[in-house]
LUMVO-359294 format. One record per atom (N, C-alpha, C): atom name; x, y, z; residue in one letter. Coordinates in steps of 0.001 Angstrom, whole numbers, plus 524288, in hexadecimal, padded with zeros to 5 digits. Layout:
% residues N
{CA; {X; Y; Z}; A}
...
END
This chain:
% residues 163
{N; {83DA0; 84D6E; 82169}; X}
{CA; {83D90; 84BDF; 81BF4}; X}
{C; {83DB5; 845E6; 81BA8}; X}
{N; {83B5B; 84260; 81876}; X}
{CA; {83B1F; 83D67; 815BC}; X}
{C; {83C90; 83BAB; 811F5}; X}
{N; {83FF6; 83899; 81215}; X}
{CA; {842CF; 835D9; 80E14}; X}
{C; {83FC5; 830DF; 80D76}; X}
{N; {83F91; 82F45; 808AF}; X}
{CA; {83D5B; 82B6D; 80817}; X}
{C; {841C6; 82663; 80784}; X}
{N; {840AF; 823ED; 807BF}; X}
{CA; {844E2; 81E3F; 8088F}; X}
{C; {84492; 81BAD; 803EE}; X}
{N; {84A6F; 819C2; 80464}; X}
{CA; {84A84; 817F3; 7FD7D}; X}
{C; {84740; 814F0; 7FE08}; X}
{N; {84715; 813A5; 7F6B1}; X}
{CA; {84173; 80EF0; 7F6E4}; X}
{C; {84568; 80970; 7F5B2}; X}
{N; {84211; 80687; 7F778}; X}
{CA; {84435; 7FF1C; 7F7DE}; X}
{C; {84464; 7FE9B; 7F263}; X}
{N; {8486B; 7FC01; 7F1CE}; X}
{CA; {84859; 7F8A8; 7ECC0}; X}
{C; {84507; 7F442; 7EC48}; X}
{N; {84189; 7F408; 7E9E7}; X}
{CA; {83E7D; 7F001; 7E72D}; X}
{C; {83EF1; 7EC7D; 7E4E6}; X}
{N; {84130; 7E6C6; 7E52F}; X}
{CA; {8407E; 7E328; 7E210}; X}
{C; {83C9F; 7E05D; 7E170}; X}
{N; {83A3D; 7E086; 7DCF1}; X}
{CA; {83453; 7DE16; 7D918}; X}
{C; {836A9; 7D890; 7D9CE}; X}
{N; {83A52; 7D57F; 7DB01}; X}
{CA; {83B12; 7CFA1; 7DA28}; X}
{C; {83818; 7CD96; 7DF33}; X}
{N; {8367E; 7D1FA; 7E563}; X}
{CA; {83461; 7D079; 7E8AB}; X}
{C; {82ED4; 7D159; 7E8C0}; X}
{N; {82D16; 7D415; 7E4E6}; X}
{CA; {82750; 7D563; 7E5C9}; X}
{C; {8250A; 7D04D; 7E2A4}; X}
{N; {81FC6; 7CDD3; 7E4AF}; X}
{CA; {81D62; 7C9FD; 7E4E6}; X}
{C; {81946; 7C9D5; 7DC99}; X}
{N; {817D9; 7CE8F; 7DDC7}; X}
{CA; {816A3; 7D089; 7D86B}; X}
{C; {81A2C; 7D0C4; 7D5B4}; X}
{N; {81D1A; 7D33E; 7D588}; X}
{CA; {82055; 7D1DC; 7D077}; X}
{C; {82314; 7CEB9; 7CEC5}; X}
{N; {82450; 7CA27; 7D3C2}; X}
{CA; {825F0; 7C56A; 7D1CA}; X}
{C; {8226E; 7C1E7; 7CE13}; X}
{N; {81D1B; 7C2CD; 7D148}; X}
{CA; {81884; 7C14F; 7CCB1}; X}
{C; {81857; 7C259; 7C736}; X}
{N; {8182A; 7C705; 7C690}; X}
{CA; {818E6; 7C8A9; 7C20A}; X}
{C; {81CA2; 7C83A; 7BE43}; X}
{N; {82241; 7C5CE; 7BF76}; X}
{CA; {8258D; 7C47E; 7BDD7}; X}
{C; {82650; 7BFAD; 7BC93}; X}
{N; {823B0; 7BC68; 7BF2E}; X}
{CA; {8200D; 7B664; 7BF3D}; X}
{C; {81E54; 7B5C1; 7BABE}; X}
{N; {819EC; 7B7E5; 7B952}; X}
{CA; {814BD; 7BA45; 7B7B9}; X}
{C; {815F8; 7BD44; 7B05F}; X}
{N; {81886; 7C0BB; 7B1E5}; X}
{CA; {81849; 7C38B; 7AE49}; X}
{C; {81D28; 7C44F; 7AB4C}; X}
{N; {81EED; 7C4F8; 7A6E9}; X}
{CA; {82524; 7C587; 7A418}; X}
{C; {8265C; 7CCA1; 7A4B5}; X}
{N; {82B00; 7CCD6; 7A931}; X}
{CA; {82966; 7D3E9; 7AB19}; X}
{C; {82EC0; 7D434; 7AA55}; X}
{N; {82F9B; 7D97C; 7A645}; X}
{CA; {833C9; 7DD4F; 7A4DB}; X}
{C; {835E6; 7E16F; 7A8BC}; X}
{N; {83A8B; 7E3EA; 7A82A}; X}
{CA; {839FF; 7E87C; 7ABB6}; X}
{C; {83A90; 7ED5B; 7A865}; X}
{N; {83944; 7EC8D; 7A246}; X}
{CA; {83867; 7F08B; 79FF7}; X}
{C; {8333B; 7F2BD; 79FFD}; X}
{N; {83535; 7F78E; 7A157}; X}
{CA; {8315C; 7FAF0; 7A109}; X}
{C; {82BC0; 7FA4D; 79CAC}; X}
{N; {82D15; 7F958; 7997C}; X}
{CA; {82898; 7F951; 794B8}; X}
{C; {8263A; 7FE51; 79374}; X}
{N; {82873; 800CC; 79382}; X}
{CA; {824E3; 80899; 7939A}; X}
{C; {82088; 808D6; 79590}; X}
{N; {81D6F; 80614; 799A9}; X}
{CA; {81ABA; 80655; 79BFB}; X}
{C; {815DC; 802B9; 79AE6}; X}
{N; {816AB; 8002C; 7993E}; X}
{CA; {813F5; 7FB3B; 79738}; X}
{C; {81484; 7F712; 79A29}; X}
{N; {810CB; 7F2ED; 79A46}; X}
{CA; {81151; 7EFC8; 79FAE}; X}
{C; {8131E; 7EA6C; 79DC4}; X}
{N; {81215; 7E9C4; 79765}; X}
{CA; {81541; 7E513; 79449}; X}
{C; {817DB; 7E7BC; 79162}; X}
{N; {81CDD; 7E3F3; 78EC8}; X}
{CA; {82019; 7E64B; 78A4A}; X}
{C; {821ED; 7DF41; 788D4}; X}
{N; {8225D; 7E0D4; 78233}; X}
{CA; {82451; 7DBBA; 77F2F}; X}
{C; {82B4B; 7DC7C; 77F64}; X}
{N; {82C5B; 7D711; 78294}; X}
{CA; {83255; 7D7AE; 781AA}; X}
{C; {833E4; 7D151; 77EF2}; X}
{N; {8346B; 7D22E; 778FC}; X}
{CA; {837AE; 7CD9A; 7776B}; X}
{C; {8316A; 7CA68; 77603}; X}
{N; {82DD7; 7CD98; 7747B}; X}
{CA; {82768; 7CBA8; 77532}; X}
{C; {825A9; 7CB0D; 77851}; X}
{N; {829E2; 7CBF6; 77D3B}; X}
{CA; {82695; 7C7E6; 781B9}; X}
{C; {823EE; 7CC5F; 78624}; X}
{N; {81F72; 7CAED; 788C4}; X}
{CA; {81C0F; 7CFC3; 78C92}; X}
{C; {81E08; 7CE19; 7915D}; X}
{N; {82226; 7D3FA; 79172}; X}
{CA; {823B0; 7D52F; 79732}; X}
{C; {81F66; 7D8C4; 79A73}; X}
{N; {81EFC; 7D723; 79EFA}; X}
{CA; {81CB0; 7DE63; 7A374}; X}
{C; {820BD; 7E0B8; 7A4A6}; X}
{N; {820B3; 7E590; 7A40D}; X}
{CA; {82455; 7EA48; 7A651}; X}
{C; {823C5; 7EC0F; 7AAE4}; X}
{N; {826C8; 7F017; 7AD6C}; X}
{CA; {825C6; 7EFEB; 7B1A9}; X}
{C; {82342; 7F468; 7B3DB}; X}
{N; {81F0C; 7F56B; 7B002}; X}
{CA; {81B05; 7F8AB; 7B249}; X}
{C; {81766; 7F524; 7B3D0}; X}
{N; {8163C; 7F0C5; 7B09C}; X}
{CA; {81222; 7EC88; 7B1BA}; X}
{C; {8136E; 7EB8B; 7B75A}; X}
{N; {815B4; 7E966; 7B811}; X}
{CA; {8194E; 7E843; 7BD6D}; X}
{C; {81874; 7EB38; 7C0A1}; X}
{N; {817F9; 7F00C; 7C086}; X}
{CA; {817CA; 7F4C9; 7C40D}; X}
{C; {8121C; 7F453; 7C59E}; X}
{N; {80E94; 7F478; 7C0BF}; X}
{CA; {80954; 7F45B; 7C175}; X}
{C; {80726; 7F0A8; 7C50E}; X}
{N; {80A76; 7EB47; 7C4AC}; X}
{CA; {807CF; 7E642; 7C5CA}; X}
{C; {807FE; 7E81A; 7CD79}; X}
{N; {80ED8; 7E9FE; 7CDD8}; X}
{CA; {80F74; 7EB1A; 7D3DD}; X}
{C; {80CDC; 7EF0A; 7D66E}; X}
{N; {80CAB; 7F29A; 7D423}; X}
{CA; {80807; 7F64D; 7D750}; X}
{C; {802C5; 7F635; 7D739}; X}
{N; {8000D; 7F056; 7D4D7}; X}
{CA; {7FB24; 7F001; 7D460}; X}
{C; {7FAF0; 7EC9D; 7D84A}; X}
{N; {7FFA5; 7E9EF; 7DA17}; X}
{CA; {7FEE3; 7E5BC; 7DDD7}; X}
{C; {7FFA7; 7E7BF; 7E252}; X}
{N; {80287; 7EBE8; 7E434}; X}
{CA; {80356; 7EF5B; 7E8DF}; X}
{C; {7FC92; 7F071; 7E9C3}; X}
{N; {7F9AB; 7F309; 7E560}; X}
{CA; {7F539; 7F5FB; 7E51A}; X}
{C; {7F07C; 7F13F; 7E800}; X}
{N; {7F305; 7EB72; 7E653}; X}
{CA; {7EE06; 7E767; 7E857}; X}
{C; {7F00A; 7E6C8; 7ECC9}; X}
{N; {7F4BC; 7E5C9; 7EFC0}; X}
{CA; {7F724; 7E5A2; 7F535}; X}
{C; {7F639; 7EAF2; 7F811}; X}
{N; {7F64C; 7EE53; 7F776}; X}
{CA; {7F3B4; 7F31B; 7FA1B}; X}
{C; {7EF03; 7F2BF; 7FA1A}; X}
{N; {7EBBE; 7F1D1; 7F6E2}; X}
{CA; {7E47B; 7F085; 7F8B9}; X}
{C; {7E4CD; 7EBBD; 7FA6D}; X}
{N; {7E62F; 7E9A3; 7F966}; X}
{CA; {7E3FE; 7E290; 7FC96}; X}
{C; {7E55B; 7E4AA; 80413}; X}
{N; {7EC31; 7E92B; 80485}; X}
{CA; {7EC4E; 7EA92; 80886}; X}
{C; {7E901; 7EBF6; 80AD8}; X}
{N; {7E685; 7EED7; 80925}; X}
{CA; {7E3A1; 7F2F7; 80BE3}; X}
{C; {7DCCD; 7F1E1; 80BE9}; X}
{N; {7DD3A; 7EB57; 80BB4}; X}
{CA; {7D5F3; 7E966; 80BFE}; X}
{C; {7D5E7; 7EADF; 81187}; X}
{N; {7D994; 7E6D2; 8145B}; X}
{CA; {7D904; 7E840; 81BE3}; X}
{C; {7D81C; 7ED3A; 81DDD}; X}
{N; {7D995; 7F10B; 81BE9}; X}
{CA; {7D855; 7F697; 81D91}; X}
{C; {7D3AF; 7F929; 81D81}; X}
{N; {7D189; 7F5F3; 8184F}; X}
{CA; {7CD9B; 7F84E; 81566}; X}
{C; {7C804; 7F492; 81B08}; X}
{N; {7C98A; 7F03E; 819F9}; X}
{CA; {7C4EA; 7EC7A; 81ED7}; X}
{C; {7C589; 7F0FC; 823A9}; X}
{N; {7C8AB; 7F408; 82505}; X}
{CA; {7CAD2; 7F41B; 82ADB}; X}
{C; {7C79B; 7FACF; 82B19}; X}
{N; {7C4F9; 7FC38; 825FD}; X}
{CA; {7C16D; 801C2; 8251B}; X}
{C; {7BB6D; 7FF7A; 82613}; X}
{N; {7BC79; 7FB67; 820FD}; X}
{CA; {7B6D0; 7F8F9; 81EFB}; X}
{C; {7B565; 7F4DE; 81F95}; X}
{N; {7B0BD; 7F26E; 81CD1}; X}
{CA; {7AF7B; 7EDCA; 81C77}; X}
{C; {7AC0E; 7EE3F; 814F1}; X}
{N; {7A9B3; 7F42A; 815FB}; X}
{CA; {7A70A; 7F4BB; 80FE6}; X}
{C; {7A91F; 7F2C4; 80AE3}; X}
{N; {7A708; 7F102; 809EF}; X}
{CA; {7AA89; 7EB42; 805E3}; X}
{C; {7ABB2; 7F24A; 7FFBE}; X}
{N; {7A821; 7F4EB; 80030}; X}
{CA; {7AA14; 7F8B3; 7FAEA}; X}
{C; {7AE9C; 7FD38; 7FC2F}; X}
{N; {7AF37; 7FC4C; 80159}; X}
{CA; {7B355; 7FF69; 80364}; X}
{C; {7B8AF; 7FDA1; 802C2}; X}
{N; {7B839; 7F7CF; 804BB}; X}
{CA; {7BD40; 7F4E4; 8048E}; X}
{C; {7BFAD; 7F2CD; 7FF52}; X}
{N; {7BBFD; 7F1C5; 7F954}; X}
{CA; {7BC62; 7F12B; 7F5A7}; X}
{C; {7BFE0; 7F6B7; 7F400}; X}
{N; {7BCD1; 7FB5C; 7F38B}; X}
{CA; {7BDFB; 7FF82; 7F176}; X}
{C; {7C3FC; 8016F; 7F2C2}; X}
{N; {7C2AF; 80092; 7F8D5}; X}
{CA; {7C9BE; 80285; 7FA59}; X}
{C; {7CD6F; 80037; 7F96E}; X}
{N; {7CC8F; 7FBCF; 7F812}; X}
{CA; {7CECF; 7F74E; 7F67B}; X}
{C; {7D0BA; 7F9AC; 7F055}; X}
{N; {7CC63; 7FA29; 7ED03}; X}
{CA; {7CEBD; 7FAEA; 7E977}; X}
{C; {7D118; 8020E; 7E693}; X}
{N; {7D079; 80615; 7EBE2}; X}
{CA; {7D34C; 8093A; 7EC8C}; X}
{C; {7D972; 80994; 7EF7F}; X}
{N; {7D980; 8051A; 7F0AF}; X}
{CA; {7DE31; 8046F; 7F2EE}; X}
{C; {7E1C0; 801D5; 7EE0A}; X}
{N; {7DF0D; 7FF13; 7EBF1}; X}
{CA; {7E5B4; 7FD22; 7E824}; X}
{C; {7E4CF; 8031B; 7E502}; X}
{N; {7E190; 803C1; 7E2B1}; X}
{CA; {7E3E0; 8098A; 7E16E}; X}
{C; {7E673; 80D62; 7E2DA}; X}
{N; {7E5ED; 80F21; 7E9EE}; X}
{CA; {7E9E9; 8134E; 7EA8C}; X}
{C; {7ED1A; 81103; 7F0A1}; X}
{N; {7EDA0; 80BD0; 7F196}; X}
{CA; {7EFE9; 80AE7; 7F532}; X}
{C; {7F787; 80B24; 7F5F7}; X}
{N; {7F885; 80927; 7EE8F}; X}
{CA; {7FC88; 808C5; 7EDBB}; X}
{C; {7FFB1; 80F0F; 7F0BC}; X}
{N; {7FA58; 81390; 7EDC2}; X}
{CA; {7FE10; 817C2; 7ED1A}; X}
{C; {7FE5F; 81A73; 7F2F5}; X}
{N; {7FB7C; 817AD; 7F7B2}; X}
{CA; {7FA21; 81A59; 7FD60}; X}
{C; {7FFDB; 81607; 80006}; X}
{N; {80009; 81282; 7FCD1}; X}
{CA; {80420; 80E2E; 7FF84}; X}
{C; {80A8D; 81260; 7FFC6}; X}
{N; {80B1F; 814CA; 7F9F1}; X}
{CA; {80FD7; 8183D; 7F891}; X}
{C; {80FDE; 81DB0; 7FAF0}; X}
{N; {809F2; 81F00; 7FCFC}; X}
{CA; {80BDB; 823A8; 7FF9E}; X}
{C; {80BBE; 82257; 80546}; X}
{N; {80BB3; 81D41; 80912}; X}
{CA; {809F6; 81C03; 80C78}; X}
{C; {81038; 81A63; 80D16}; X}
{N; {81302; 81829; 80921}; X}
{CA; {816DF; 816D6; 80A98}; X}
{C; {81AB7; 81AB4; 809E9}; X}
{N; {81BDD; 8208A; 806F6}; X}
{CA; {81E54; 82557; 809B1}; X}
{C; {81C58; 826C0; 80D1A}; X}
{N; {816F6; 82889; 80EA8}; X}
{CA; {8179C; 82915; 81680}; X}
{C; {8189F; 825F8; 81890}; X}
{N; {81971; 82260; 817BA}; X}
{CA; {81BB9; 81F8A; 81C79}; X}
{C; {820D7; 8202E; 81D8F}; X}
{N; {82476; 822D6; 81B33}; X}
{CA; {8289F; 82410; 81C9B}; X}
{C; {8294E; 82A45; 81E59}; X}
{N; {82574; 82B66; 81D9D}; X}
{CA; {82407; 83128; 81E89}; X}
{C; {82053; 83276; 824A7}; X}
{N; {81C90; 82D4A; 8260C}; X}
{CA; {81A08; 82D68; 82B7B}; X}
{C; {81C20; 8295F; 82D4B}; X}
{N; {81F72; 82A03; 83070}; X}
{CA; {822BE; 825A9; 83468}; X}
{C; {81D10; 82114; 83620}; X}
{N; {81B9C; 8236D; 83943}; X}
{CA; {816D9; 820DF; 83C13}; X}
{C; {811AC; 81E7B; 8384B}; X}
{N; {811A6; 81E76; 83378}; X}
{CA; {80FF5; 81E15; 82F38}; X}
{C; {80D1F; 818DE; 82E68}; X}
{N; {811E1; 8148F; 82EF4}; X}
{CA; {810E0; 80F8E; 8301D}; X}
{C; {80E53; 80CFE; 83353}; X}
{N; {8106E; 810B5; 83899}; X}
{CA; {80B05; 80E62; 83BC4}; X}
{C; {80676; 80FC9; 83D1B}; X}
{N; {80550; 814EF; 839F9}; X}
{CA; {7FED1; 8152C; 83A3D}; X}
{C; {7FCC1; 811F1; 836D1}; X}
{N; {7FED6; 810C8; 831E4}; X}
{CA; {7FBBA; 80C38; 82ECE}; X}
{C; {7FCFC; 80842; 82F5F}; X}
{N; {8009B; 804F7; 83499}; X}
{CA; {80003; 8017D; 836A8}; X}
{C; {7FAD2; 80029; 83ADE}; X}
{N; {7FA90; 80535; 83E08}; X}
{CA; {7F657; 80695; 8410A}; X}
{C; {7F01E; 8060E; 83F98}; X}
{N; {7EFCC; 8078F; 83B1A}; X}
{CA; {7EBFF; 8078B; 8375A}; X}
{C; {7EAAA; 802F4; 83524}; X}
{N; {7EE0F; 7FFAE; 83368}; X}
{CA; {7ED22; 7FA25; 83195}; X}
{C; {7EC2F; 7F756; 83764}; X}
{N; {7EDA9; 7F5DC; 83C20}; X}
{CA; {7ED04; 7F3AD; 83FC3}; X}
{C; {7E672; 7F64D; 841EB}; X}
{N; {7E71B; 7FA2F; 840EC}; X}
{CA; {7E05A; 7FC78; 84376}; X}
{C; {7DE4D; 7F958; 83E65}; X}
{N; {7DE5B; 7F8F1; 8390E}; X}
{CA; {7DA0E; 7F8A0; 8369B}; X}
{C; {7DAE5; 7F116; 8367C}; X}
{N; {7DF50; 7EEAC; 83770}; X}
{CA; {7DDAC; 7E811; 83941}; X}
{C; {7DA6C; 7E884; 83F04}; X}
{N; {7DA37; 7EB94; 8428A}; X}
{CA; {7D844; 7EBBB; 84709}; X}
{C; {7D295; 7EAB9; 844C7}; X}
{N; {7D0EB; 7EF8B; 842FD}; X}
{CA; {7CCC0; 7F21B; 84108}; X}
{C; {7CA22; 7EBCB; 83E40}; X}
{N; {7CCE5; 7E960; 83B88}; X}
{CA; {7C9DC; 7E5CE; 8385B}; X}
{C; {7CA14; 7E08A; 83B9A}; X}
{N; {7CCA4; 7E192; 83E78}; X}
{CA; {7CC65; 7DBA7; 84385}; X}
{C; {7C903; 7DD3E; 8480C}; X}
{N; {7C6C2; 7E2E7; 84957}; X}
{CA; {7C35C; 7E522; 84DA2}; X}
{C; {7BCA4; 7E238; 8491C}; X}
{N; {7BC6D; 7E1ED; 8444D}; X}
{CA; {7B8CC; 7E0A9; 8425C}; X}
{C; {7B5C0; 7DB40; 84441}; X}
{N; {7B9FC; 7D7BB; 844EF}; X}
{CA; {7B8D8; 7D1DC; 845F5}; X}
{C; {7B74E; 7D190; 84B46}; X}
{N; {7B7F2; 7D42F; 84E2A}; X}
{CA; {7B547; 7D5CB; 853A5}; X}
{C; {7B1F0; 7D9E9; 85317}; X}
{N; {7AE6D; 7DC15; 85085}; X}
{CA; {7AB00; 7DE22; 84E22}; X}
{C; {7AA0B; 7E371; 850B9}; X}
{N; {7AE46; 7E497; 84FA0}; X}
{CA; {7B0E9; 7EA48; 852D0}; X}
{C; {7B054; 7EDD7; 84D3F}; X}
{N; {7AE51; 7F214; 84DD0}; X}
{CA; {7AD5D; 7F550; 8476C}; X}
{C; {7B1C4; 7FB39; 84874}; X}
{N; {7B382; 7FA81; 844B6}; X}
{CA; {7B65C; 80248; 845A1}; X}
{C; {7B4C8; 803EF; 8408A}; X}
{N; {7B39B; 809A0; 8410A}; X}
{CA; {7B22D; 80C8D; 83DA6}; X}
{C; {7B562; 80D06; 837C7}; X}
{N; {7B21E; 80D2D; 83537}; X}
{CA; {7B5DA; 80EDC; 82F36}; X}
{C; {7B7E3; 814C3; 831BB}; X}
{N; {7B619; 81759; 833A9}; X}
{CA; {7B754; 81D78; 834B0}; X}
{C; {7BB9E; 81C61; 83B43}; X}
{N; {7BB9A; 818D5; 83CCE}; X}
{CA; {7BF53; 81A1D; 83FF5}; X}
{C; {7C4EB; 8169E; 83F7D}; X}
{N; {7C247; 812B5; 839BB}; X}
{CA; {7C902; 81011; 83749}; X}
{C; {7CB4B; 81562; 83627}; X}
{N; {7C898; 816F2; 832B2}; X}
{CA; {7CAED; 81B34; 82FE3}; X}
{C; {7CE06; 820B7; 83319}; X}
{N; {7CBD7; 820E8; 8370C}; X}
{CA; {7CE8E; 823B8; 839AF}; X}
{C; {7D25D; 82168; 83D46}; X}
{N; {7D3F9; 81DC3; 83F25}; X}
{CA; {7D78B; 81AAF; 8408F}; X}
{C; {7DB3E; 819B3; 83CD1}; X}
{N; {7DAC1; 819D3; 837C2}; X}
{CA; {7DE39; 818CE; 83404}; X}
{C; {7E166; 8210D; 8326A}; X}
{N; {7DD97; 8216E; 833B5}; X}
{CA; {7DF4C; 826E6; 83159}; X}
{C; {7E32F; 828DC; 83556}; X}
{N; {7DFB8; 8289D; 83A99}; X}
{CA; {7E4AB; 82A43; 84021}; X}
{C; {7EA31; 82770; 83FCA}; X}
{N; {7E786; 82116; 83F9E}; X}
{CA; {7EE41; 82011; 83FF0}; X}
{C; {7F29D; 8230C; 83AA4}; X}
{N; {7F11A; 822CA; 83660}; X}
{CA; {7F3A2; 8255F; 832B2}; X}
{C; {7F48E; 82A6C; 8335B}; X}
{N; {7F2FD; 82D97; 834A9}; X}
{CA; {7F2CF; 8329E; 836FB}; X}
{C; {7F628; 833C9; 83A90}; X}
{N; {7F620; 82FED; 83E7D}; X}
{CA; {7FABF; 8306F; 84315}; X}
{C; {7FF87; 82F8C; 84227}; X}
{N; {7FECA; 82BB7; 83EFA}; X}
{CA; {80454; 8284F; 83DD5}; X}
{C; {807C4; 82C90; 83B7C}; X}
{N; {804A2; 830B1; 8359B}; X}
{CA; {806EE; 83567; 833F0}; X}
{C; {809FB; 837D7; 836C4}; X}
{N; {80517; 83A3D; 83C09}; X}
{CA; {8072B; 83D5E; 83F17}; X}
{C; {80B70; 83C92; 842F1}; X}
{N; {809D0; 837CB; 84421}; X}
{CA; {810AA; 83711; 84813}; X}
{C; {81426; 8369E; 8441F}; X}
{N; {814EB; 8353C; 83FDB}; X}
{CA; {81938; 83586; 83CE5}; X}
{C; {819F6; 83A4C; 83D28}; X}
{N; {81702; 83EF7; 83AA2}; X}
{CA; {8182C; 844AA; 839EE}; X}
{C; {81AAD; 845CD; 83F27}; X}
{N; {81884; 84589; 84555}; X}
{CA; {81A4D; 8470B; 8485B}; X}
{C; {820A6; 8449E; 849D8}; X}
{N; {82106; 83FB6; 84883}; X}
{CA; {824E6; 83CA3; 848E9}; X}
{C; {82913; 83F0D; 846B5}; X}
{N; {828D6; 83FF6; 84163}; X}
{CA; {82D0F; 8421A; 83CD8}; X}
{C; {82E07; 8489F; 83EE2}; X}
{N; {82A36; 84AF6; 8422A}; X}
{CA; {82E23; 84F9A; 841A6}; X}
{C; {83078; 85026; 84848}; X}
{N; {82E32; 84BE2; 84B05}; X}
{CA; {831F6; 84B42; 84F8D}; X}
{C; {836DE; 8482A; 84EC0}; X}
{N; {8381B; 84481; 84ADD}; X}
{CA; {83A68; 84292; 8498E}; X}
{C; {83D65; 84262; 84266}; X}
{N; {8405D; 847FB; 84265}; X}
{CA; {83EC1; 845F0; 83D05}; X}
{C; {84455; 84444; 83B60}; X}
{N; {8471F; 84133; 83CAD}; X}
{CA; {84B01; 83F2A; 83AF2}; X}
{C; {84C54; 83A12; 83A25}; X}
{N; {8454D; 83828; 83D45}; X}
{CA; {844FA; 831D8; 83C21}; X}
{C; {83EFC; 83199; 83960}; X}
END
């Protein structure tokens, strides 16, 4: 069985964005019923849904800007790398949140997509020596290591399941 681990306390006075925004913008911590301004005293506060919005849109551009190198390390097709690009701030956030419960769930987890990122800088530094690997055999190199990494965890956890 898995317990999940408490979650960290968060202080917004360290995140880089919202100090901006606090810079920037006159920000309430009333709610506003879901409204992203509200008049307090006449004056236009953001609430902290605005706030919410602003931080998970910026996770959404730091997860695609992440994931250009990966994308070179498949392709070079300039409509490939655009597109995934802009399928990734769309569903990267939500592969980041289920990527980060298995990982406490596949021990070995971490280092297949450590494995995976080091093959795919390989992969894009084998280019400059004009060394070619297949789109079909990234992809299966990416898939094995992830695959394995599962499986020794699975095998791991029930030879071990008290750690």
């Amino acid at each position: 069985m898995f317990f999940a681990k408490k979650e960290q306390q968060v202080n917004l006075e360290e995140n880089r964005v919202y100090r901006f925004l606090k810079r920037f913008f006159p920000i309430t911590s009333a709610d506003g019923g879901g409204k992203l301004t509200v008049r307090i005293g006449g004056k236009k506060f953001y609430t902290s849904l605005f706030v919410v919005i602003v931080l998970l849109a910026t996770t959404d551009v730091v997860f695609a800007l992440d994931s250009i190198p990966a994308v070179f390390g498949i392709t070079q097709n300039k409509l490939v790398i655009y597109t995934s690009n802009i399928f990734a701030v769309l569903g990267l956030r939500s592969l980041f949140f289920l990527l980060r419960g298995a990982v406490h769930k596949f021990r070995f987890l971490q280092q297949g997509i450590a494995t995976v990122l080091v093959f795919v800088g390989l992969k894009m530094l084998s280019e400059l020596v004009h060394v070619k690997v297949s789109v079909m055999v990234s992809l299966g190199v990416i898939l094995l290591c992830i695959l394995l990494s599962i499986l020794i965890s699975l095998v791991w956890s029930k030879k071990h399941p008290s750690s």
